[in-house]
C-alpha angles and dihedrals in degrees: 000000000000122000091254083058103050087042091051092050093048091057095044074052097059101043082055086057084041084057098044096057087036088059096039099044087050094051096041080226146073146067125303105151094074095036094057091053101060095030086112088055099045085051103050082048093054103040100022112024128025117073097230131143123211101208089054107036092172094049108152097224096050123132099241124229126203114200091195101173096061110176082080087071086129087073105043089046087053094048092052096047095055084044087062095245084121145353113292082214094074108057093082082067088065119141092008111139086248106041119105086218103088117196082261129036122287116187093198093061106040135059114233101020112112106197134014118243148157108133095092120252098022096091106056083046084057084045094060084044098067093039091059086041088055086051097045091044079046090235093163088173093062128097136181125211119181124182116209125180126233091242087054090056096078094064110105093227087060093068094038087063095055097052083057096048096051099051101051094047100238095186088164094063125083123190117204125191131198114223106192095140086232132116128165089257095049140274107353087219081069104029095050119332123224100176127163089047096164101053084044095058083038080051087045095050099261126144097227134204126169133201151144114291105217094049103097094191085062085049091058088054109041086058093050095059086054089060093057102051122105128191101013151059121266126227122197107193099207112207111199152150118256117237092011122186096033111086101210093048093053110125096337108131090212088075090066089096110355132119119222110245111223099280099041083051088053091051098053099036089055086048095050092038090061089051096058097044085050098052085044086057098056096036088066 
């Protein structure tokens, strides 16, 4: 991609970050830790990759998104909003008893989101689902794109889902998987380990690529090579970094599920606030 691109998609990265403290500022709840680490990915998705309209969020033909791991509902709700599926104005009303934005994704209630989902590992098994409902309906056009969390992964359903998905060939369907080396417990090398994650989707069937999360270069890539594959699933393996962008959040566990108080929302939106001004700056 040009300069101008990558620059664009940073600071569509950024407002997502901006949405994400906003949301979970406003609740006194969530998750921010997870959202903030594939905000550049929600981001790239939203402004770059999935064939999606706003003003016609059920659209047939529509590319489908998973968000599997659910709790980072925050960042997917932000993405959406600065996408136009819905106002930027309400995520701060996340998680109250009479928003239509739940503390996981409800497909009932918001324009935009696929599937609801929130028990882990269900939603990347409804994910494999669709894709071998596009090939049966013979929807060559469609493609389905899940995000599961490392944490997620050791979840037995998990595994079962990609079986599926390698023998019957779902070429339309790419996994991605944070790897931010947090879970609410602590480090998944510690908690459960499920290194090496890359031999093990190779093991599964899956045609594999890794890269850094927050490169958005890498991004482009990574979904290019999904494009070419034939005959069998992609998995991107996203390294990154949890609670990126803030710098008080970065790689602190506690951040898994855990609101910013006022001060600590003043400290992250400022932050967040310079970046953008920085990446406008260099955008012009």
């Amino acid at each position: 991609m040009t300069k101008q691109e990558n620059l664009a998609l940073q600071k569509a990265a950024c407002k997502v970050r901006m949405g994400v403290i906003e949301s979970t500022h406003g609740a006194k709840a969530g998750h921010p830790g997870g959202s903030l680490s594939a905000a550049d990915l929600f981001a790239y998705l939203y402004n770059k990759e999935l064939r999606v309209d706003p003003a016609n969020p059920k659209w047939d033909d529509r590319d489908r998104f998973v968000l599997s791991k659910g709790h980072t509902a925050p960042g997917l709700y932000s993405a959406l909003a600065n996408r136009g599926f819905f106002p930027v104005e309400d995520l701060p009303t996340l998680r109250h008893i009479d928003s239509y934005l739940q503390g996981h994704p409800n497909m009932n209630t918001v324009p935009g989101v696929d599937m609801s989902t929130g028990s882990l590992g269900q939603g990347v098994s409804c994910a494999v689902g669709m894709a071998k409902a596009a090939k049966y309906m013979h929807k060559g056009n469609v493609r389905v794109y899940t995000l599961l969390g490392d944490g997620e992964i050791e979840e037995g359903e998990v595994w079962e889902a990609f079986l599926f998905a390698a023998k019957y060939k779902l070429d339309n369907l790419c996994v991605i998987i944070d790897l931010n080396g947090l879970q609410i417990d602590g480090p998944t090398s510690e908690v459960m380990p499920t290194d090496p994650v890359d031999a093990k989707m190779r093991d599964f069937g899956f045609r594999v690529i890794s890269i850094d999360g927050h490169d958005l270069d890498q991004m482009e890539q990574a979904f290019t090579f999904f494009h070419e594959q034939t005959d069998a699933p992609t998995a991107i393996l996203m390294y990154t970094t949890k609670g990126k962008g803030v710098s008080y959040m970065e790689n602190q566990v506690g951040w898994h599920g855990k609101a910013p108080n006022d001060e600590e929302y003043k400290i992250a939106m400022d932050e967040l606030n310079a970046q953008l001004a920085e990446l406008e700056a260099r955008y012009e």
